[in-house]
C-alpha positions in Angstrom: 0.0 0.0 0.0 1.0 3.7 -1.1 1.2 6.1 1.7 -0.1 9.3 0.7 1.1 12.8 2.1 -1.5 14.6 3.6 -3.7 11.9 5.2 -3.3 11.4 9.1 -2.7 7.5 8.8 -3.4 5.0 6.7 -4.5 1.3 8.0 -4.4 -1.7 6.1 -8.2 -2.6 6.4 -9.3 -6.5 6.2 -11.7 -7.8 8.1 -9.7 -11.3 8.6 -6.9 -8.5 10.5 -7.4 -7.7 14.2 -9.7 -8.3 16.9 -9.4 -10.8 19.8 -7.6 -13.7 17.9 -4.3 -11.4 18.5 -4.6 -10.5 21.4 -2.6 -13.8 22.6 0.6 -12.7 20.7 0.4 -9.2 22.0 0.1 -9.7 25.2 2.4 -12.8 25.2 5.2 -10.1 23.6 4.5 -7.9 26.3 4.4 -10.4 29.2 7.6 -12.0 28.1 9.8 -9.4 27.8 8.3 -7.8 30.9 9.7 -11.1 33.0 13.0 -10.9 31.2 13.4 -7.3 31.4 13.0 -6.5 35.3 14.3 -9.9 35.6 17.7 -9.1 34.3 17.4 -5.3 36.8 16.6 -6.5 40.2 20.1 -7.9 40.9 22.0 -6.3 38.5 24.0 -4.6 41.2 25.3 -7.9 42.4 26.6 -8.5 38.7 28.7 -5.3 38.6 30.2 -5.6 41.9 31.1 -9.2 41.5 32.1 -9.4 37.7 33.5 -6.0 37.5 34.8 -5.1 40.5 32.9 -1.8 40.6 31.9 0.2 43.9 28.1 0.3 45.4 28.0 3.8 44.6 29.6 3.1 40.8 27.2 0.6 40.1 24.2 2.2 41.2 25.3 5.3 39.6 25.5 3.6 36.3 22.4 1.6 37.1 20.6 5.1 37.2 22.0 6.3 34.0 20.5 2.8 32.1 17.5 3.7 33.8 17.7 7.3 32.7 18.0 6.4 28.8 15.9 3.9 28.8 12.8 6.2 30.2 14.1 8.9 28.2 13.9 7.1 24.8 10.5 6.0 25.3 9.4 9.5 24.6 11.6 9.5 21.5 10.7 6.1 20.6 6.8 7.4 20.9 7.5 9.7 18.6 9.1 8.0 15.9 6.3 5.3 16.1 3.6 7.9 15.6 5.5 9.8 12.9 8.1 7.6 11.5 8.3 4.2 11.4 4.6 2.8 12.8 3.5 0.9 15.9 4.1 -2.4 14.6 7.5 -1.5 13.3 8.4 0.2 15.8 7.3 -2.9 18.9 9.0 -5.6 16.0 12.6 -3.1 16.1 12.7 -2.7 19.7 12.3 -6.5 20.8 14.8 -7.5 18.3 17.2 -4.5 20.2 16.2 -5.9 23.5 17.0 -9.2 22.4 19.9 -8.3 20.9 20.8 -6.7 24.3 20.5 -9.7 26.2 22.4 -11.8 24.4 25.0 -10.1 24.7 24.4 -9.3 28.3 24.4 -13.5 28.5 27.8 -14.0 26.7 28.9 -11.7 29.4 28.6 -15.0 32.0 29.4 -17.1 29.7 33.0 -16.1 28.3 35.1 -15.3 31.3 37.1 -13.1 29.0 34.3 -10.4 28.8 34.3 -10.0 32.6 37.0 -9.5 35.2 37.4 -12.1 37.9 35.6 -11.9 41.3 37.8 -10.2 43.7 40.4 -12.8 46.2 38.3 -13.0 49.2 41.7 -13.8 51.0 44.3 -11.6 49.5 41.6 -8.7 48.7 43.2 -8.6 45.2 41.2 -7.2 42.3 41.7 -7.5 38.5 41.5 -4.8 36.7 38.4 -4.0 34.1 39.5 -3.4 30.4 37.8 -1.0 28.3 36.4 -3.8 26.0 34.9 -5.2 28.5 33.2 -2.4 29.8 32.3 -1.4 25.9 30.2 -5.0 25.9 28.6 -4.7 28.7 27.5 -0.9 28.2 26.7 -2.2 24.6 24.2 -4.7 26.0 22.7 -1.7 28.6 22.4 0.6 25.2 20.6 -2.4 23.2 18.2 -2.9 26.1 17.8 0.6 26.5 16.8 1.7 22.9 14.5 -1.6 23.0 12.5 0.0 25.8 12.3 2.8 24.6 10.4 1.5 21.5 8.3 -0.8 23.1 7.1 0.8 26.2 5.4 3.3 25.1 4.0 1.0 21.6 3.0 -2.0 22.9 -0.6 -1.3 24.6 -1.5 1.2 22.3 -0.7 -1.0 19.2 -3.1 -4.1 21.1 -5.8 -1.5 21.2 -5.1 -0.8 17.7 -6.8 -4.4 17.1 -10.1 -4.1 19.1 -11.1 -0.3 18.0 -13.3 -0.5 16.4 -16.0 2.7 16.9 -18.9 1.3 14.9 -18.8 -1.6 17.2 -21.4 -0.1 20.6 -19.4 -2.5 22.9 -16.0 -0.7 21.3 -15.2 1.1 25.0 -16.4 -2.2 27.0 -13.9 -4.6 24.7 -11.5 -1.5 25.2 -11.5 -1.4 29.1 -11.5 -5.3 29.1 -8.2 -5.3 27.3 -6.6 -2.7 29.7 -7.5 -4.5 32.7 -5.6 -7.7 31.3 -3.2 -6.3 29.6 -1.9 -4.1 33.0 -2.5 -7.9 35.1 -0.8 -9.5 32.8 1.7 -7.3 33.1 2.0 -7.1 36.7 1.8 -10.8 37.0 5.1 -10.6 35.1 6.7 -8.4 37.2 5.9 -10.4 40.5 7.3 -13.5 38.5 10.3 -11.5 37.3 11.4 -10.2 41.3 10.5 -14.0 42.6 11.5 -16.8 39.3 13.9 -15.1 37.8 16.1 -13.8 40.5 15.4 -17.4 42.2 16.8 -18.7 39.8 19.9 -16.4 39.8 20.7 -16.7 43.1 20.9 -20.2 43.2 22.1 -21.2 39.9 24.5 -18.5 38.9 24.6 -15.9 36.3 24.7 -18.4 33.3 21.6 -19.6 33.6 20.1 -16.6 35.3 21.1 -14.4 32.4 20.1 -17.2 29.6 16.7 -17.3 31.0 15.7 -14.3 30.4 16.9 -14.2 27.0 15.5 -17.4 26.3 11.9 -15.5 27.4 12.9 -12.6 25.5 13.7 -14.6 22.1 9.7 -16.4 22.8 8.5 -12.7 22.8 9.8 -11.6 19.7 8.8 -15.3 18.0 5.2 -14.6 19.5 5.0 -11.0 17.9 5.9 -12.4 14.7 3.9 -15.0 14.0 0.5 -12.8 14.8 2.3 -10.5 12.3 -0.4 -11.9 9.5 -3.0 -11.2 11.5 -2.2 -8.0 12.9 -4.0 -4.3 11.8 -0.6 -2.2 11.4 -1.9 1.5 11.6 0.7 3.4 9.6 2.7 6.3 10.8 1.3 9.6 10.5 1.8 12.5 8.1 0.4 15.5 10.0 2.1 18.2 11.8 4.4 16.5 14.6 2.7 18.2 18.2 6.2 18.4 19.8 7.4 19.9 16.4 4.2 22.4 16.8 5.3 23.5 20.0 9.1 24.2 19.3 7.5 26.3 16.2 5.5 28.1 18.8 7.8 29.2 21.0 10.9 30.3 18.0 7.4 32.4 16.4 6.8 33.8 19.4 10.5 34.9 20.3 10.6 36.3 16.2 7.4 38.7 17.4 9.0 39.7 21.0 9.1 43.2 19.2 5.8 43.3 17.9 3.7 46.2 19.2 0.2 45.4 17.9 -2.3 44.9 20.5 -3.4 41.4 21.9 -6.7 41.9 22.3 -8.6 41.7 19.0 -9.9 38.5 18.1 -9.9 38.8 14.5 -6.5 39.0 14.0 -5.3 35.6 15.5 -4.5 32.7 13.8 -6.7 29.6 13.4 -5.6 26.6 11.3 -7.5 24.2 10.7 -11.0 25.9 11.5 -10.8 25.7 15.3 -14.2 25.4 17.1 -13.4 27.8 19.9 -13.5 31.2 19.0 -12.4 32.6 22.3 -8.9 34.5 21.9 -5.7 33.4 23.3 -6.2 33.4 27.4 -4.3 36.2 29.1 -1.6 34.0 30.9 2.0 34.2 29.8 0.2 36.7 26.8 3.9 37.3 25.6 3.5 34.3 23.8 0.3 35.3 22.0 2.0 37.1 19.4 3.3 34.0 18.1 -0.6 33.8 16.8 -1.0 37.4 15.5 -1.7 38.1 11.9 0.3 41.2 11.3 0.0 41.0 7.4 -2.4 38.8 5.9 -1.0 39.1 2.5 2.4 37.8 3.8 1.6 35.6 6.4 -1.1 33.5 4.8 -1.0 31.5 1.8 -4.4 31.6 -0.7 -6.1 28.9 0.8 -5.4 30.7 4.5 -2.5 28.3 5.9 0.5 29.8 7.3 2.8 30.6 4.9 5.7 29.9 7.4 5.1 28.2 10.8 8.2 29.3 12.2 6.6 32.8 12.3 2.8 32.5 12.7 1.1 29.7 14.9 -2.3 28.6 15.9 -4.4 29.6 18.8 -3.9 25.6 19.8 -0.3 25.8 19.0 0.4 28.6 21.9 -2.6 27.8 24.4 -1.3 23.8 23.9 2.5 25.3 24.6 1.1 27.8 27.8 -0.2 24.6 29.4 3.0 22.6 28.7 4.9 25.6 30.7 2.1 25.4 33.1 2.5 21.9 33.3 7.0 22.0 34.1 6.4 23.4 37.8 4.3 20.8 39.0 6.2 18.1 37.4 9.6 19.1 38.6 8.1 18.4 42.4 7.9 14.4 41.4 11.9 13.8 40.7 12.6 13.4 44.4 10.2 10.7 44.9 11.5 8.7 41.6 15.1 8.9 43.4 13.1 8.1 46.9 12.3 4.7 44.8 15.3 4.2 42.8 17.3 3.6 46.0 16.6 0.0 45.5 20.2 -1.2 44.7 21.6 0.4 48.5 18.6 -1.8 50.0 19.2 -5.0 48.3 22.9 -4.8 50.1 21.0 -4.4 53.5 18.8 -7.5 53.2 21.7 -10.1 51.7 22.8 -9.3 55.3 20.2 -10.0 57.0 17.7 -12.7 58.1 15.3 -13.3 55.0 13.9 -16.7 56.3 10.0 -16.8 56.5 10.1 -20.4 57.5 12.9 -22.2 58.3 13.6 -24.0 55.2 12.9 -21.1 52.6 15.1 -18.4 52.7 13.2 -15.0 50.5 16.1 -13.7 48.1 17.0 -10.2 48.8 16.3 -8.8 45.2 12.9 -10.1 45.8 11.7 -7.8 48.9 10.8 -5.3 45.7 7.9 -8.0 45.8 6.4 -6.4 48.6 6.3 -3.0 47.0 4.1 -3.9 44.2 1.9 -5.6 46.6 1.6 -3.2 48.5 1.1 -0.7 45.2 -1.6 -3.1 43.7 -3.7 -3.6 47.1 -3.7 0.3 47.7 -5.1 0.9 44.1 -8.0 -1.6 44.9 -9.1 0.0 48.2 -8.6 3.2 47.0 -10.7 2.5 44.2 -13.4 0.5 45.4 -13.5 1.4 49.2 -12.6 5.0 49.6 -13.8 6.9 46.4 -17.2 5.6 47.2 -16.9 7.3 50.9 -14.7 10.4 50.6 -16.6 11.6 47.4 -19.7 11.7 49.4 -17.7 14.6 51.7 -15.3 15.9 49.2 -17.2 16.6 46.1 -14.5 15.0 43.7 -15.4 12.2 41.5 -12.3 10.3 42.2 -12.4 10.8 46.4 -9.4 13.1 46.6 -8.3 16.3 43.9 -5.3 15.0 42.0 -3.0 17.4 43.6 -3.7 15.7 47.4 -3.2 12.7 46.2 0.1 13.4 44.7 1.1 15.6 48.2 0.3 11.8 49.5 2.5 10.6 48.1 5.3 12.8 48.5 4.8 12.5 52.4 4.3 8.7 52.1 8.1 8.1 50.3 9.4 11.0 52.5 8.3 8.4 55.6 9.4 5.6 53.7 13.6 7.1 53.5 13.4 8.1 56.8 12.4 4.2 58.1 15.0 3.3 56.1 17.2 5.1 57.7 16.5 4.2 60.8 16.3 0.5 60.1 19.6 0.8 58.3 21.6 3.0 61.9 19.7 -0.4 63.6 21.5 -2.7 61.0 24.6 -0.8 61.4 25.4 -0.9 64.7 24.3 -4.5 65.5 26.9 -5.5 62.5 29.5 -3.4 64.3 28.4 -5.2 68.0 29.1 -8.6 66.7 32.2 -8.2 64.9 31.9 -7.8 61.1 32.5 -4.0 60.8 35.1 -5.8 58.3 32.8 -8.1 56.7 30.3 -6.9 54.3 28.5 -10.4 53.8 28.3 -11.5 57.1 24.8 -12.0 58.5 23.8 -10.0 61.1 21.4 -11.3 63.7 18.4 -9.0 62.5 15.4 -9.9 60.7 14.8 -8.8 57.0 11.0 -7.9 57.2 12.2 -4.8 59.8 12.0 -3.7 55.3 8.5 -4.6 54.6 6.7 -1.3 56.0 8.9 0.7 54.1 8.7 -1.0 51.0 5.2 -0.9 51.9 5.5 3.3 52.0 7.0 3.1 48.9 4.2 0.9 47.1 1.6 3.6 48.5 3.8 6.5 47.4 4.3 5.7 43.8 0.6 4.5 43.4 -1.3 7.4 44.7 1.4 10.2 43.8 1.6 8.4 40.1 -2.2 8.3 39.2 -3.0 11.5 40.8 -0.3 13.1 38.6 -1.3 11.8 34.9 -4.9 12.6 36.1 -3.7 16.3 37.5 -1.7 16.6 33.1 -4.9 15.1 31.9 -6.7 17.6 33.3 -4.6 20.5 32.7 -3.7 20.1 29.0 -5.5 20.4 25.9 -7.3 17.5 24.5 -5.1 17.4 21.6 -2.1 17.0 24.2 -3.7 14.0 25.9 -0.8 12.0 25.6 1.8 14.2 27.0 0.8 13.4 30.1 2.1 10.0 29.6 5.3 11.3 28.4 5.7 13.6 31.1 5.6 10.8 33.9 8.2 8.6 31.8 10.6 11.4 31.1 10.2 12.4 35.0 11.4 9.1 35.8 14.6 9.8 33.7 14.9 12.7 35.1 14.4 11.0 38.6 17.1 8.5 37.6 20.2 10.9 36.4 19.0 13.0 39.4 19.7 10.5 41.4 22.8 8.9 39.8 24.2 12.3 40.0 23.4 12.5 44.0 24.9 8.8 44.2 28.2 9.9 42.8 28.5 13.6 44.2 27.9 12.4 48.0 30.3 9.4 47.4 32.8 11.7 46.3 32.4 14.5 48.7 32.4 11.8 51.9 35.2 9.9 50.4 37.4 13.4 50.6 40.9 13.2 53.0 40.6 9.5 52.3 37.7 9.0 54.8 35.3 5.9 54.5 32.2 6.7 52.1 29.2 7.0 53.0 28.2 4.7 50.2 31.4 2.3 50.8 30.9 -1.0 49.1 31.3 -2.0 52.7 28.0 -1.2 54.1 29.4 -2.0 57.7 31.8 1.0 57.5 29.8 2.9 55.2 26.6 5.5 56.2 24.2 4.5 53.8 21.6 6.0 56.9 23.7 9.2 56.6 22.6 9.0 52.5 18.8 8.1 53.6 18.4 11.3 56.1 20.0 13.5 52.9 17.0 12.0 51.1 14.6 12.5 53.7 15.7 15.9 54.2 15.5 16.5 50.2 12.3 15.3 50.5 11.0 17.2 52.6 12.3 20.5 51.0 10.9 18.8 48.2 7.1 18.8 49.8 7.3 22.7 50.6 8.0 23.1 47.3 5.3 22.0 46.6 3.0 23.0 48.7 4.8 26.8 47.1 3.7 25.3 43.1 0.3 24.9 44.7 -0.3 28.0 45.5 1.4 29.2 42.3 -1.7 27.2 40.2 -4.1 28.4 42.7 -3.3 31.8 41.2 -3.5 30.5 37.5 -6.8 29.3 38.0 -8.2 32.3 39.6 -6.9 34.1 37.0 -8.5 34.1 32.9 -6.5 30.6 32.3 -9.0 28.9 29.9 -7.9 25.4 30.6 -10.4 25.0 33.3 -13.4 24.5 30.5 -11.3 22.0 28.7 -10.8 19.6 31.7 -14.8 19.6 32.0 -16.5 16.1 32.0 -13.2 14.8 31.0 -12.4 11.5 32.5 -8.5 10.5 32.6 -7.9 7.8 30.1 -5.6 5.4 32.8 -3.8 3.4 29.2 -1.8 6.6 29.6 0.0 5.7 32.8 3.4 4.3 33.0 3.1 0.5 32.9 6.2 0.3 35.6 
C-alpha cells in the first residue's frame, strides 16, 4: 500500500486482521519481555560488583543512568512510532534491540574473558576492568535501553489498535476489558520476574540466570511475529508533529518579541485548521500570544489561508497547547525526588543479603525479591482506594475520584518521605548490631536481624508511587489540551529519567564528597563502614524541601486558575484515560 502525504494514517483494512484472535501474541510479547526485562534489573548490582569489580556507589550510579536512557527514549521512541516508522515496526525493532541486548548481556557469563574475575576474598586482590569489557557490557545496557524505549510506550496502544473499532457499541467495553488484562498481565510478570527469575539467579549462577531471560525474550519476539499476518498495522502519521508544533510556537513567538500590535482583538489571530473555539488566546503568559498574530495577511497567509511559514505564525492551539506545557513544568519538577526516593533500590538490596530473610525455616526470600512487597503493597492500595474509599470520601469531598489530583500526589510525597526516613532508621539499627558482633570488616556476614524490619517501608513506597503516580497523569490530563492528551504519559516517563540521572548524580557527588581526606564513604561498598543512613536522612531531608516546594507550586496554580487561564473549561466532563499511565 502507497502512503499518501497529507492523510493522518493510513490502515491496512481487512476484516480477517485484528480483533481478539491477536490478542494472545500481544500480550504474550509484552508479558515475556516484561519477566526478562526486570528480571535481568533487580540484581544487576550484584553482577557489577562481582564481575567488574565496581563500587556500590559506581554501580548504582550507572544503574541510574540505564535507567535514565531507557525512560528517556520512550518518549523519542513514541514519537518516531507515531510519525516515522509505525507501531508495529516500531514494537517488531525494539524487541529484536532488547534481544539483541540480552544476548549479549548473557555471553557476558558465559566467556570469562568479557568480565574480570571476582575479587580474592583472601588476598583482597582485584583485577582490573579493560575497556572492551566495559564497551560490551554498556553495549548490551544501550541495546536494552533503545528496545524500551520502543516498546514501552507502543506496545498497549498497538493491542488497542486491534479491538477499535467505533462502529462496534461494545468498542469502550472490549477497550476497558483489554486494559485491565493487559496491565494484570503485566503485573503478574513483574511479580514473576522479582520471585523466578532472581530465584533462579541466586541459586544457579549468572549463566543460567542471564540465559533465562533471553530465552523468554527470544519467545517474545517469535510470538509477535507469527500474529504478524494477523495484525491491523496502523501506519505512521503524516500530520504536523505536536512536539514539532510546539518548538514552532515558542521560535514564532521569540521572532514577534518586538511586535507592538495589540493582543486583544480577536480577529486578528490565527486559526488553522477551522478551530471550534473562537475565544482568543487566554491572558496568561500573553507574551506568547504574538506567536498567533496576523500582522499581514497578505504575507503571512498562503491563498487557501494556511501559514505561509510556521516558524513565524502559529495557531491559537499551537500557543494555548505550549502555555499549558509551561504550566505543566512546575508541578512536574516536584515528582523527581520521589522517583530517586524509589530508585534507592540497589543500596537496599545490600541491606537484606545481610540479613535474616527466612519466613520459614527451610525457605530463605532472596533479597532482590523484597521489591515483591512494594508492588503488593502498590496493587492492594489501588483496589481499596478505588473501590473502598472513592465511594466514601466523594460523598464529603465533592470530587469524583475521592481526593483532587493534587492531594493525592502531596500523598504521596509525604508517604516516600516516611518511607527514606524508616529506612534510615532501620539501616543506623542494622549498622550498629553489625559493628556489636564483629563484622564491621565483613560486608557479607549475617547479622542477627530480621529482614522484614523492610517490609513497612517497602510498603511506604508501594503507597507513594501508586497514589502520587495516578494522581499526577490525572492532574496533566486535566490541565492540558485535549489534543495533548498524551503528553501526560510522556511527562511521567521522562520524569522518571529525570528521577534517575537525578539521582545517579546524588549517588556519585555524595560518594565523592564523603570519600574526601581519604575517609570511608558514606556509600562504601562495605556497608558495615559505610553511612548509607547518613545517605537516607539526605534524602529525607531533600524530601522534605521537596514537599514545601510543593506545597509553594500549589499555590502558584491556585493563582493560574483564579486568574483568565481557559484550561479549566477544557478539563470539564473529561475522564482520565488510565492506558496513559506508566506501565512500571
Amino acid at each position: 500500500m502507497v502512503l499518501k502525504m497529507g492523510t493522518e494514517s493510513q490502515v491496512e483494512v481487512s476484516t480477517r486482521k485484528g480483533g481478539l484472535r491477536t490478542m494472545p501474541f500481544i500480550i504474550l510479547n509484552e508479558s515475556f519481555e516484561r519477566v526478562a526485562s526486570f528480571g535481568l534489573q533487580m540484581n544487576m548490582i550484584i553482577y557489577l560488583m562481582t564481575y567488574y569489580n565496581m563500587s556500590a556507589a559506581t554501580g548504582t550510579s550507572i544503574l541510574g543512568l540505564w535507567g535514565a536512557l531507557s525512560n528517556g527514549l520512550a518518549l523519542f521512541g513514541a514519537i518516531t512510532a507515531d510519525f516515522y516508522l509505525g507501531r508495529y515496526r516500531a514494537v517488531a525493532y525494539g524487541s529484536i534491540s532488547t534481544l539483541i541486548g540480552m544476548i549479549i548481556l548473557w555471553l557476558t557469563a558465559m566467556i570469562p574473558q568479557l568480565k574480570s574475575s571476582p575479587c580474592s576474598q583472601i588476598q583482597h586482590v582485584c583485577n582490573g576492568v579493560t575497556a572492551l569489557q566495559l564497551a560490551v557490557l554498556f553495549s548490551s545496557f544501550v541495546f536494552m535501553s533503545i528496545g524500551a524505549g520502543f516498546v514501552i510506550p507502543c506496545s498497549i496502544i498497538f493491542g488497542a489498535d486491534q479491538l477499535e473499532n467505533k462502529k462496534n457499541p461494545e468498542n469502550e467495553r472490549i477497550l476497558e476489558s483489554y486494559f485491565n488484562w493487559y496491565y494484570a498481565s503485566s503485573g503478574i510478570s513483574l511479580i514473576l520476574a522479582v520471585t523466578v527469575i532472581v530465584y533462579i539467579q541466586d541459586n544457579y549462577g549468572w549463566k543460567v540466570g542471564f540465559g533465562v531471560p533471553a530465552i523468554l525474550m527470544f519467545l517474545s519476539v517469535l510470538m509477535f511475529q507469527i500474529g504478524s499476518p494477523l495484525y491491523i498495522k496502523v501506519k505512521a502519521k503524516t500530520t504536523e508533529n505536536l512536539v514539532i508544533g510546539l518548538f514552532q510556537a515558542a521560535v514564532a513567538a521569540f521572532r514577534k518579541r518586538n511586535t507592538r500590535r495589540p493582543l486583544s482583538d480577536c480577529d486578528e489571530f490565527y486559526r488553522w485548521p477551522l478551530e471550534s473555539d473562537v475565544l482568543p488566546p487566554s491572558k496568561d503568559f500573553s507574551c506568547l500570544n504574538r506567536a498567533c498574530i496576523i500582522e499581514d495577511p497578505q504575507r503571512d497567509l498562503n491563498p487557501d489561508g494556511s501559514a505561509s511559514n510556521p516558524w513565524n505564525l502559529c495557531s491559537v492551539e499551537q500557543v494555548e497547547s505550549l502555555k499549558a506545557l509551561i504550566k505543566a513544568v512546575p508541578m512536574w519538577s516536584t515528582c523527581f525526588m520521589i522517583f530517586v526516593d524509589i530508585n534507592v533500590f540497589s543500596f537496599s538490596l545490600l541491606q537484606t543479603k545481610t540479613m535474616d530473610r527466612h519466613i520459614f525455616p527451610h525457605f530463605e526470600v532472596p533479597a532482590a525479591s523484597f521489591s515483591v512487597f512494594m508492588i503488593a503493597a502498590l496493587t492492594i492500595w489501588i483496589a481499596f482506594y478505588d473501590r473502598v474509599l472513592v465511594p466514601l470520601l466523594s460523598k464529603y469531598t465533592g470530587q469524583q475520584r475521592g481526593l483532587s489530583p493534587v492531594t493525592r500526589m502531596g500523598i504521596g510525597l509525604i508517604s516516600s518521605g516516611m518511607s527514606i526516613a524508616l529506612s534510615a532508621i532501620t539501616e543506623s539499627i542494622r549498622r550498629q548490631r553489625a559493628i556489636e558482633e564483629g563484622h564491621e570488616d565483613d560486608p557479607n556476614a549475617l547479622v542477627n536481624m530480621s529482614a522484614m524490619w523492610f517490609v513497612p517501608q517497602y510498603a511506604l513506597l508501594g503507597v507513594a508511587e501508586a497514589t502520587h503516580a495516578v494522581g499526577q497523569v490525572e492532574f496533566f490530563y486535566a490541565l492540558f489540551p485535549k489534543s495533548m492528551s498524551s503528553i501526560a504519559s510522556s511527562m511521567y516517563t521522562v520524569g522518571t529519567a529525570v528521577s534517575s540521572l537525578i539521582g545517579s548524580i546524588l549517588v556519585s557527588g555524595v560518594d565523592w564528597l564523603s570519600s574526601t581526606g581519604g575517609k570511608t564513604s558514606w556509600l562504601s561498598s562495605n556497608i558495615n563502614r559505610g553511612h548509607i543512613d547518613y545517605y537516607f536522612w539526605l534524602l529525607s531531608f531533600l524530601s522534605f524541601i521537596n514537599f514545601l516546594y510543593f506545597l509553594v507550586v500549589c499555590r502558584f496554580y491556585e493563582s493560574l486558575n483564579d486568574g483568565s487561564s481557559r484550561l479549566s473549561h477544557v478539563a470539564e466532563d473529561k475522564e482520565c484515560d488510565y492506558r496513559l499511565l506508566h506501565e512500571s
